[in-house]
N, C-alpha and C positions, 0 to 999 in steps of 0.2 A: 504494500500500500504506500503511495506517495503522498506525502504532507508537504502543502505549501504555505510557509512561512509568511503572515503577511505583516506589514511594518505598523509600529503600533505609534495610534494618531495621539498627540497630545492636546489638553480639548481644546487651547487655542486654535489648532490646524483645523477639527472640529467645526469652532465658532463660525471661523471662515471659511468655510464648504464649500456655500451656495446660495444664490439667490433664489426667492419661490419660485418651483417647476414652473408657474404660471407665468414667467415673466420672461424667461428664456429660456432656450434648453441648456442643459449640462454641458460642460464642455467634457473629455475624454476621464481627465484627470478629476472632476467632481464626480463625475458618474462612479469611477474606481472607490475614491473614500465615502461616498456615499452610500454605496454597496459593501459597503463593508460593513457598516453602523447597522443597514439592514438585515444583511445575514448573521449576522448576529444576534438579531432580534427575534429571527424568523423560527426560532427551535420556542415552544411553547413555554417551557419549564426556563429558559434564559431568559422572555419576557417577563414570564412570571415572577421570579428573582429582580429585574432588573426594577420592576415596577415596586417589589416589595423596597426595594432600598433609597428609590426615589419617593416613596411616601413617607417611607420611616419618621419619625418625630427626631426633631434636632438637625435632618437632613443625613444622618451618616447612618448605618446601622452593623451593628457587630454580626459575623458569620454563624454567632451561636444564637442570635435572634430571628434568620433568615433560613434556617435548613430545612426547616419543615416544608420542603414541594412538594414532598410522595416519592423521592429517588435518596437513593446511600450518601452520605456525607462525602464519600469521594468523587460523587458525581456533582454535586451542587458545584463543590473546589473547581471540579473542570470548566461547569460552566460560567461559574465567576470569573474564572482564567479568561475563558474565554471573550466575555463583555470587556475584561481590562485588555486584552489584546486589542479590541478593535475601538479602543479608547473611550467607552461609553459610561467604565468606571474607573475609582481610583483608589486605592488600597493603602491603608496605614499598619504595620504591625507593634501591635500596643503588649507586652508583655506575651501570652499564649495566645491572643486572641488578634484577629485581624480584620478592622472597620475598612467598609465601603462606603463610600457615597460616591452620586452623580453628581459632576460639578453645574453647576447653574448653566455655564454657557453650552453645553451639549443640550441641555433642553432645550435651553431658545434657540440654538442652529437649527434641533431637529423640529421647532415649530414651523421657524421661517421657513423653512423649506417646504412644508405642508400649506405653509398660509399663500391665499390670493394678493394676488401683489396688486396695490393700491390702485384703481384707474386714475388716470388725471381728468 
């Protein structure tokens, strides 16, 4: 099986993505980091996590308040791994324990990009 490595966005790169679909198209290079925010998204149990941690209270949430999806601790890990791979999260390790949060500006890219872009 071959794994392809993909470069992990920091959410500045993130913030500055893209303008709303509605206002132009993507250029090559938006499309690429933009498809990557989404495939990441697109496994059930990753949104599911992803969504638990940008609700959390305080904005961050510890890994031992978030395991509960229905899948083994080693598989949540993965897919945390995986959301911080494609820069959606960002991970502190605090003693045993390790807080996620979504930083603010990856929500508001991933709005913008959803939102109609203004008429004049």
């Amino acid at each position: 099986m071959t794994t392809k490595v993909l470069p992990l966005l920091e959410p500045e790169a993130v913030a500055a993505c893209c303008s709303p679909l509605s206002e132009r198209p993507l250029t090559a290079e938006e499309a690429e980091r933009t498809a990557v925010m989404f495939k990441a998204l697109g496994d059930p149990v990753r949104l599911r996590l992803f969504s638990l941690v940008a609700s959390h209270e305080g904005g961050e949430a510890c890994v031992c308040d978030i395991s509960d999806v229905g899948v083994s601790q080693p598989t949540v890990s993965h897919h945390l791994k995986k959301l911080r791979e494609a820069g959606l999260l960002s991970s502190e390790r605090r003693g045993t324990w390790v807080y996620y949060r979504v930083e603010p500006s990856v929500l508001a890219a991933m709005g913008q990009l959803l939102t109609r872009a203004a008429s004049v």
